[in-house]
C-alpha positions as CSV (number, residue, x, y, z in Angstrom):
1,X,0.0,0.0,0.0
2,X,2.3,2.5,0.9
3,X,4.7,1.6,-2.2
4,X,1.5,2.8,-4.5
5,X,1.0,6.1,-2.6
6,X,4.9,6.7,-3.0
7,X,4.4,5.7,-6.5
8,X,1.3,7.9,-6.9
9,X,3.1,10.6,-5.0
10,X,6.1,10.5,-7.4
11,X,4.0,10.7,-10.4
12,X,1.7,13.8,-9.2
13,X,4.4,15.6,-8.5
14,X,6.4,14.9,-11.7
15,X,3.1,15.7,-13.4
16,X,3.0,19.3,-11.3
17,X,6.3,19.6,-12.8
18,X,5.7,19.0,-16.3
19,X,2.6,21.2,-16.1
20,X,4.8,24.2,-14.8
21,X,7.2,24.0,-17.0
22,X,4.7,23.9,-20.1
23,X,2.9,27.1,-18.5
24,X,6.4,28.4,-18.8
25,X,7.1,27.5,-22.3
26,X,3.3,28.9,-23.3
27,X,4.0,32.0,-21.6
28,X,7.5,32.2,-23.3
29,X,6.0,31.7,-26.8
30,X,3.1,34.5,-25.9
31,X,5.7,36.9,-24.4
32,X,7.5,36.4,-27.8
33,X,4.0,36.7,-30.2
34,X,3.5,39.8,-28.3
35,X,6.4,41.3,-28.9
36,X,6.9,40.9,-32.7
37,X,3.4,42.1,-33.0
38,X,4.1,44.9,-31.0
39,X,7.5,45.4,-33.4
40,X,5.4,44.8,-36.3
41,X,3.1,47.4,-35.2
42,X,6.0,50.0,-34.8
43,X,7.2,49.2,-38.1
44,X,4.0,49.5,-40.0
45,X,2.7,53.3,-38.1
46,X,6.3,54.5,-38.6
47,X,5.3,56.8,-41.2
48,X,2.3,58.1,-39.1
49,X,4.3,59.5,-36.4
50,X,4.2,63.1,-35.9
51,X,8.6,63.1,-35.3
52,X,8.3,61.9,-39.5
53,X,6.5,64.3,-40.9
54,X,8.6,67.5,-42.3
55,X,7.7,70.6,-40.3
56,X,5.8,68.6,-37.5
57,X,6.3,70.3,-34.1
58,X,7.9,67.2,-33.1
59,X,10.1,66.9,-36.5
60,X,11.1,70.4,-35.2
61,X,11.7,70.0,-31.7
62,X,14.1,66.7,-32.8
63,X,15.5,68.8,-34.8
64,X,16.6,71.6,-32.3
65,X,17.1,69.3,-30.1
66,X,20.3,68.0,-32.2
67,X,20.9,71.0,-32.9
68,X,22.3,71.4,-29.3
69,X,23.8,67.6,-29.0
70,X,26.2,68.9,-32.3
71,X,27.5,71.6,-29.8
72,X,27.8,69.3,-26.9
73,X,25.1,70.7,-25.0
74,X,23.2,67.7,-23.6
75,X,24.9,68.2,-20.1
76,X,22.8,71.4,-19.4
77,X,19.8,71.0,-17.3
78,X,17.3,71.6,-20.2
79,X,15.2,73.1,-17.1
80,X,17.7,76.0,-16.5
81,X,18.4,76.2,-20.2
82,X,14.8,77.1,-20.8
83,X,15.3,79.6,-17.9
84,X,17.5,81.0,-19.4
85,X,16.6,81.7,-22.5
86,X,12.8,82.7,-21.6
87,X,15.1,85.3,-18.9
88,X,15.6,87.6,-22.0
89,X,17.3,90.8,-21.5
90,X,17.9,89.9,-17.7
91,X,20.2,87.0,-19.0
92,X,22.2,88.9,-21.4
93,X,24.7,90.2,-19.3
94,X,25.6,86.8,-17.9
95,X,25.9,85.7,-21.4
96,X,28.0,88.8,-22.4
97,X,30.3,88.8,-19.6
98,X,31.2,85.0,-20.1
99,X,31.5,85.8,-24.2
100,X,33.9,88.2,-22.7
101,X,36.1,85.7,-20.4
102,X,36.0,82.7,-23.9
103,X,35.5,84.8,-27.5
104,X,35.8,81.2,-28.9
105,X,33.2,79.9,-27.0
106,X,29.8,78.9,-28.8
107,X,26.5,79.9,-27.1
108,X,26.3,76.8,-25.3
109,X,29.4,77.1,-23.7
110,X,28.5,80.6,-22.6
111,X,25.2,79.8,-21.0
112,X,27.0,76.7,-19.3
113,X,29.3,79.5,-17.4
114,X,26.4,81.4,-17.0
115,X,24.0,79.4,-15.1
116,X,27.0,78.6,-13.1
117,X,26.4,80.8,-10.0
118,X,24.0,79.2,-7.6
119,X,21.4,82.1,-7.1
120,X,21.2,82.4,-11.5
121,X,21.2,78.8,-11.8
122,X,18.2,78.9,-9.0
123,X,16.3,81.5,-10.7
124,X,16.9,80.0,-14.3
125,X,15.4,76.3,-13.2
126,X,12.0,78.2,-11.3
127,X,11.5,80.3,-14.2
128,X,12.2,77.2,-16.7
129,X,9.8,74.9,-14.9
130,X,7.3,78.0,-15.1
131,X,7.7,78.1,-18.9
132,X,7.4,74.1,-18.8
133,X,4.3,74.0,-16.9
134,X,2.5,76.5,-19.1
135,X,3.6,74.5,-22.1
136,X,2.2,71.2,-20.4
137,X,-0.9,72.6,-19.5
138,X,-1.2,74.1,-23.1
139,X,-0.8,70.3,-24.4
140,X,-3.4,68.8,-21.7
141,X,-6.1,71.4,-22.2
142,X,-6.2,71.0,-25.7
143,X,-5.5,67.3,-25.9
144,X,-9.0,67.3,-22.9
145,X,-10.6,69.6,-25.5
146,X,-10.6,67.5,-28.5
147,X,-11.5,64.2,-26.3
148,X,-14.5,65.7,-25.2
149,X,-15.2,67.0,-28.5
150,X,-15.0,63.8,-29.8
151,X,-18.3,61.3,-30.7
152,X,-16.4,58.4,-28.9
153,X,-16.3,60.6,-25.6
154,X,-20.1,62.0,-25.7
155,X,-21.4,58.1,-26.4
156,X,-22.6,56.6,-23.3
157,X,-22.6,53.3,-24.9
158,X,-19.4,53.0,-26.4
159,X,-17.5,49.9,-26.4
160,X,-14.2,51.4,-24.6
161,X,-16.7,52.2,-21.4
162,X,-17.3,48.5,-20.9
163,X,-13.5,48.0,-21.1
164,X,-11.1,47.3,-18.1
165,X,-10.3,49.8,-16.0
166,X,-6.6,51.2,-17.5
167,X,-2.9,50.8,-15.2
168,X,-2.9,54.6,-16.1
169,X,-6.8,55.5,-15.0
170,X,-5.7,53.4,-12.1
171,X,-2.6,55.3,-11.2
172,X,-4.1,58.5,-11.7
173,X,-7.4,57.6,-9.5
174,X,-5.0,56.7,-6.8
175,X,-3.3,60.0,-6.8
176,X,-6.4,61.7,-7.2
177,X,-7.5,59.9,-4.4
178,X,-4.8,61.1,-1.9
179,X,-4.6,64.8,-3.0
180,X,-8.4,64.8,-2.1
181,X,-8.0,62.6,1.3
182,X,-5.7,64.8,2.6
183,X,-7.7,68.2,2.2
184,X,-11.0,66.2,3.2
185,X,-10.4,63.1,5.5
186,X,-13.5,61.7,5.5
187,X,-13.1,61.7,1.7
188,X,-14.6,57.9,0.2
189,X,-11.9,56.2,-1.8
190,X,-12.6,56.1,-5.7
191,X,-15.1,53.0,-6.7
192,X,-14.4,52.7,-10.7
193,X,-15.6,49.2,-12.4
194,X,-14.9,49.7,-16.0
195,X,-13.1,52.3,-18.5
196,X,-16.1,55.0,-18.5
197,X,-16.8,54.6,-15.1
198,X,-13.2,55.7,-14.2
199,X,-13.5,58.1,-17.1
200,X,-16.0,60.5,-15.7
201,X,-14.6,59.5,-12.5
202,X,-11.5,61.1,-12.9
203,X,-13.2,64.2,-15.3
204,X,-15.2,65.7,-12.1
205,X,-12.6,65.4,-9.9
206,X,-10.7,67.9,-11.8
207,X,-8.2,66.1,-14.0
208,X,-5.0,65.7,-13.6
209,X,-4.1,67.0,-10.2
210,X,-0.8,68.2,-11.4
211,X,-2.4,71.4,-13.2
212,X,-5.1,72.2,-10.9
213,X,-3.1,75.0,-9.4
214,X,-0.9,77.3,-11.9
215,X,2.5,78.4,-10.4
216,X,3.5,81.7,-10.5
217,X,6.9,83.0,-12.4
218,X,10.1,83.6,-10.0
219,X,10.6,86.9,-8.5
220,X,12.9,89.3,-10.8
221,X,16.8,89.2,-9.4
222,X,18.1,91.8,-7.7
């Protein structure tokens, strides 16, 4: 008797074994599907992307952006970069007097010297990430604009509603969640079942909770 339960025990377990390793190999040949379809995908929408197309905002932003790589300029915090050139006529001087200490120099090496004292470099970054914010919440509004513009956004029976609740709905619910828990602490936690449910969810609570509140530019230095 106990020879067939050590017998029977032997073979379960081998069969738990077998059974593991094919989930392994079925999740390795998915994982592998999945991925050349994503490539495949890539390949085929290439010529769709906005970075392609001549004259694109993003075909011009590449652009400028090597445009600064050719002069070696990736090492400068593109937040205090920004800064610095939104600063305008307050930031000429710097960029005059460091002209002044290396003729040679190129413009990127001048604003590199420039930003270099801490109080400048300070200013430059708050009034960058002023600029940056404005251009972000430029991009949102109009991006939440065209969505709710949109026929798929004003039909309360479309497909995507019934659909899974997104990682990024998710994410954002969450965050959402604590910004409003901390200024009201009896505040409920967000109940979303489906895509549209999270949806309008997230839409009367305001959005992103990253531009609820603009930031004002940096005081002028003295």
């Amino acid at each position: 008797m106990n020879e067939h339960c050590e017998r029977y025990t032997a073979l379960l377990t081998r069969a738990v074994e077998v059974a593991a390793a094919a989930d392994r190999y079925a999740n390795a040949k998915r994982a592998l599907v999945g991925g050349a379809k994503r490539e495949l995908q890539l390949a085929s929408t290439w010529h769709l992307r906005r970075a392609s197309v001549p004259s694109s905002v993003d075909n011009l932003t590449f652009a400028h952006g090597s445009n600064e790589h050719a002069l070696g300029g990736l090492d400068v915090c593109p937040i205090a970069f920004l800064g610095l050139k939104a600063a305008g006529a307050t930031a000429y001087p710097w960029l005059i007097e460091a002209a002044m200490l290396n003729p040679a120099g190129s413009y990127i090496d001048h604003a590199r010297v420039a930003l270099q004292p801490p109080e400048r470099r300070a200013y430059c970054v708050e009034l960058g990430a002023y600029h940056r914010f404005q251009h972000k919440l430029e991009v949102y509004h109009r991006a939440v604009t065209d969505w709710q513009a949109s026929p798929s956004a004003n039909n309360p029976a479309a497909r995507w509603r019934r659909r899974a609740v997104t990682a990024k709905q998710r994410y954002l619910m969450n965050i959402v969640g604590e910004c409003l828990s901390a200024a009201e602490p009896g505040f409920p936690p967000p109940q979303a079942f489906n895509r549209g449910a999270a949806h309008d969810w997230l839409r009367d609570a305001g959005g992103h909770p990253m531009f609820w509140h603009r930031p004002s530019p940096p005081s002028a230095l003295s």
